[in-house]
N, C-alpha and C positions, 0 to 999 in steps of 0.2 A: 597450903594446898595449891595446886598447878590447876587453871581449868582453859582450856580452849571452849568461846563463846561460838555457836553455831549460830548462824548470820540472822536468822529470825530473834535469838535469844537474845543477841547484842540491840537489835534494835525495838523490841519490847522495852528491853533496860532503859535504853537513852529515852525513849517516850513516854516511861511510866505506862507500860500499858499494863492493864488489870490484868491479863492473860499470865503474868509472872508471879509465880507467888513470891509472897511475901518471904519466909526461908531465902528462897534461889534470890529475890532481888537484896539480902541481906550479905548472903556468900557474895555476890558479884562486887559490892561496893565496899568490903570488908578489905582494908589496906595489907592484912596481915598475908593474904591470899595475892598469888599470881595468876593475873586472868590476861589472857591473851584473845586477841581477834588475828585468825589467819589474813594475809593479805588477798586470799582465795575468797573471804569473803566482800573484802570492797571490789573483787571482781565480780561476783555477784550483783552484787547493789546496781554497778553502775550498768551491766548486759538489762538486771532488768528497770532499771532506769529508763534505759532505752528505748523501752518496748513499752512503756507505762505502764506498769506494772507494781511499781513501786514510785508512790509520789513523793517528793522531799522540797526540805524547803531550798535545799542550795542545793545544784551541782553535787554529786556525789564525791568525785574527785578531791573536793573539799568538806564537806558536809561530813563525810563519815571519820578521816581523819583528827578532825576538828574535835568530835564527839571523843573518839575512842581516845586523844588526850586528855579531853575534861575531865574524864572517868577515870582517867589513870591506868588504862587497859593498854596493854604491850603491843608491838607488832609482831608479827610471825609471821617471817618471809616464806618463799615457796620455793626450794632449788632444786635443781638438777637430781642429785641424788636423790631426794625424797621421791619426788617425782618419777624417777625409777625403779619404786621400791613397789610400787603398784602391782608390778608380774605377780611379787612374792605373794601377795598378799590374796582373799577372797573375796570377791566383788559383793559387798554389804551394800550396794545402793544403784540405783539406775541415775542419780541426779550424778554426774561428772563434779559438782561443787564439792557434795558430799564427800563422794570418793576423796576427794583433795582431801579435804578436810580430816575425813580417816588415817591417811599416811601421814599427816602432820602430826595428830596425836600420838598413831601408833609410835613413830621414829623421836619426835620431840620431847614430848612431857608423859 
């Protein structure tokens, strides 16, 4: 199974937080499965890193990378073409992350 992790969901996972159940935190760590983290979401992390928002223990730029290898969890870049596939598509979200996010699933996995 192919799953893009949406940025809350990835970092539940990494902290063990109770808010994931147990199922989904058993899919995510399950090797058989391809779980990817968009790169749209360490863009996230680190906007609201900035803004305090989200407190971490390192640097995001590092911190989340670091995680998303521990875990075994893939990258998924963000390019050009995906990025222009947005017209095509129905605007399911006002968060711009999101949006990302959507076009990577839809085009990607």
């Amino acid at each position: 199974m192919k799953i893009l992790l949406d940025t809350h969901i990835f970092l539940w996972f990494i902290n063990g937080d109770h808010r994931l159940s147990t199922d989904l935190r058993e899919i995510i760590a399950n090797l058989d499965n391809q779980v990817y983290l968009s790169v749209v979401s360490i863009w996230e992390c680190i906007v609201k890193y900035q803004l305090g928002k989200l407190p971490l223990p390192e640097s995001p730029e590092i911190y989340i990378p670091k995680q998303r290898d521990r875990h075994k969890i893939a990258n998924l870049d963000l390019d050009e073409g995906s990025v222009s596939q947005l017209v095509s598509l129905p605007s399911l979200h006002k968060d711009p992350f999101d949006e990302c996010l959507s076009v990577k699933l839809y085009i990607t996995i």
